[in-house]
C-alpha positions in Angstrom: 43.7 13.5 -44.2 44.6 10.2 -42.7 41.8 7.0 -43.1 41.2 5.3 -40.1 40.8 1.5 -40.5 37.2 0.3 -40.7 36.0 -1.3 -37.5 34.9 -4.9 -38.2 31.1 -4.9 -39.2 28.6 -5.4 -36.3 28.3 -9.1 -35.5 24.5 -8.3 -34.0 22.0 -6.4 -35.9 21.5 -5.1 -38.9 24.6 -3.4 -41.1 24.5 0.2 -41.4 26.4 3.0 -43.1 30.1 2.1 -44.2 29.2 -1.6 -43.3 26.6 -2.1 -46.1 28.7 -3.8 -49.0 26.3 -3.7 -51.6 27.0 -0.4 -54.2 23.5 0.5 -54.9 20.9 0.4 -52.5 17.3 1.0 -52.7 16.9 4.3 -50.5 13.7 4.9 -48.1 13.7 8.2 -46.2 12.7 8.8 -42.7 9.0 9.8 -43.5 8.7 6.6 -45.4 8.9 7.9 -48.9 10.6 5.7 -51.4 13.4 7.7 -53.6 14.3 4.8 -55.5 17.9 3.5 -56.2 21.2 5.1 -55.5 24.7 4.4 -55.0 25.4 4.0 -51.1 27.7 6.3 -50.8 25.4 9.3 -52.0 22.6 7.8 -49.4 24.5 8.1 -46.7 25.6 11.3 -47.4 21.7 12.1 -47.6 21.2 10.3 -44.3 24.1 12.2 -42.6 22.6 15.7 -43.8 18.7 14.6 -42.0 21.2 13.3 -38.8 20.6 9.7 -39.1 22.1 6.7 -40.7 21.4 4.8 -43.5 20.4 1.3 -42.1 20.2 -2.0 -44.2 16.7 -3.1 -43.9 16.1 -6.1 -46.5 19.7 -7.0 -47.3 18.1 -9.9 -49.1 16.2 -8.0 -52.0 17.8 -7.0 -55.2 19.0 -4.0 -54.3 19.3 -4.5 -50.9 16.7 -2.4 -49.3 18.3 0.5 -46.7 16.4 3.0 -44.5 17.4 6.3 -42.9 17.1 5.8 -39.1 18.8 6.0 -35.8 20.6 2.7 -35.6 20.6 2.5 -31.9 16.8 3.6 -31.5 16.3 0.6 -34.4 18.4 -1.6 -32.1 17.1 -1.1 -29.0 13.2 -1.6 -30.4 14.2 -4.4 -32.2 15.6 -6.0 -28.5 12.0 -5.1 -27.2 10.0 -6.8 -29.8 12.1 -10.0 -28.9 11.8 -9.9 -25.4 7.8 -9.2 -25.4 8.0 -12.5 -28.1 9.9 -14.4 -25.4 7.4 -13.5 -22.5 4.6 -14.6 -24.2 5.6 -17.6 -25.1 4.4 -20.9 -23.6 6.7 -23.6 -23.5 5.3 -27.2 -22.9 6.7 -29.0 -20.0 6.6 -32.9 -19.9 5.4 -34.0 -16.3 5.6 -37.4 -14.8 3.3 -39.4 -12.6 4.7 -42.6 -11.3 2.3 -45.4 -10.6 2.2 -49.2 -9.6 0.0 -51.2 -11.3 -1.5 -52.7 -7.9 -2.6 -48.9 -6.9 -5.3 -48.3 -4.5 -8.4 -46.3 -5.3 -7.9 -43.2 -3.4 -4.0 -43.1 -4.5 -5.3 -43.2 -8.1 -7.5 -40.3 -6.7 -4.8 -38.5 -5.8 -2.8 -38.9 -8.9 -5.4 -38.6 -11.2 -6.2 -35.0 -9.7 -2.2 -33.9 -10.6 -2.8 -35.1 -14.4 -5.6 -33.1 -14.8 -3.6 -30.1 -12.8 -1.1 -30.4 -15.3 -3.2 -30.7 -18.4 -5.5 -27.8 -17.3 -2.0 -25.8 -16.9 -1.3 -26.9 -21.0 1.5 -29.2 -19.9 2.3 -32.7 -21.1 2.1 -35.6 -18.7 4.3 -38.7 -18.9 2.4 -41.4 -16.8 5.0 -44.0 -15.9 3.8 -47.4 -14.7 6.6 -49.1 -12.8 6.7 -53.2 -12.3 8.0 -54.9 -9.5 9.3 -58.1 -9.2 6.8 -60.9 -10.5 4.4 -58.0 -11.4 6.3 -58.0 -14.6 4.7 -61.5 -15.6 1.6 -59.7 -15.2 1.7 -56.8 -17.8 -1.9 -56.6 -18.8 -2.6 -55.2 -15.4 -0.5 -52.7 -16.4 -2.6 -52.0 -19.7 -5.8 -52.2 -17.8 -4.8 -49.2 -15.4 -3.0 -47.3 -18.7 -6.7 -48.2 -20.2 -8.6 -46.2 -17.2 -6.0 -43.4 -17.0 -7.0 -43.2 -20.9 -10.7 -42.7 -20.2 -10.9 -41.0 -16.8 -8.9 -38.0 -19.0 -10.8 -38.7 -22.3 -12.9 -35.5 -22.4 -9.5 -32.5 -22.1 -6.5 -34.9 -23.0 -5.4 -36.7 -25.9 -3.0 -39.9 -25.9 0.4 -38.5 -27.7 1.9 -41.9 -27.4 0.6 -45.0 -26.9 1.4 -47.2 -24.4 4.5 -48.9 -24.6 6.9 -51.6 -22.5 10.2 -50.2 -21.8 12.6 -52.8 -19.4 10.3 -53.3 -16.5 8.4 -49.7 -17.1 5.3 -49.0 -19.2 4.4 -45.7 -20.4 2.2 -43.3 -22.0 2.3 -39.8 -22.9 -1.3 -37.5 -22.5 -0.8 -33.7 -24.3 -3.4 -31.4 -24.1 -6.8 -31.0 -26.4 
């Protein structure tokens, strides 16, 4: 009888049958019935005999847990528990509004309609104030509009970060309540 060379263990996954290196296992059949600790070899014997393999399950316990199953059925359910995780996940966008600190009434309008878009829609909103020229010698402008934005969203945003002066921009970060 020749021995084929063992195929490196699988990188993703799992280790299962010849790959498990640990010399006893703790051995859980198909039906979910503990049978207690054996050596690995004779559980995967066992598991070859039902037609399925012997899959690690808790390699972290002492013995490693293992569990007879059809390693790519295991696999492939695995992959679908992942990718329904990753679907229902929401992941928290920053938006920007730019302003001026000289802004008209109905532009304001306009841009405080898009904050509360964004915040309804559980996103973050950056609101940038940019200065101009002399404008910069007149930074509490700046505040008092940063100040309005604050309360006009008061009641379904919360200020994340305060405002702050950075070069000849000032800005503040709203997240959702």
């Amino acid at each position: 009888m020749t021995r084929r060379p063992l195929a490196p263990p699988p990188m993703n996954g799992p280790r299962f049958n010849e790959f498990i290196q640990s010399p006893k296992v703790r051995v859980i059949d198909q039906d979910g019935e503990n049978l207690g600790v054996m050596y690995t070899r004779e559980a995967m014997e066992q598991a070859r005999e039902v037609g399925l393999d012997l899959v690690e399950v808790s390699p972290n316990a002492d013995p490693p847990v293992a569990k007879f199953l059809d390693v790519g059925k295991f696999k492939y359910e695995a992959q679908k528990k992942a990718n329904i995780a990753r679907k229902s996940q929401k992941t928290q966008e920053i938006k920007e509004i730019k302003m001026r600190p000289n802004i008209d009434d109905h532009d304001y309008d306009v841009k405080m309609r898009a904050i509360h878009k964004f915040i309804g829609e559980g996103d973050k909103v950056k609101v940038t104030l940019r200065f101009r020229g002399r404008e910069l010698s007149h930074g509490q402008l700046g505040m008092v509009l940063l100040k309005r934005v604050q309360d006009d969203t008061a009641e379904d945003a919360k200020v994340e970060s305060h405002p702050r002066m950075e070069g000849r921009q000032m800005l503040m970060v709203l997240a959702p309540k």
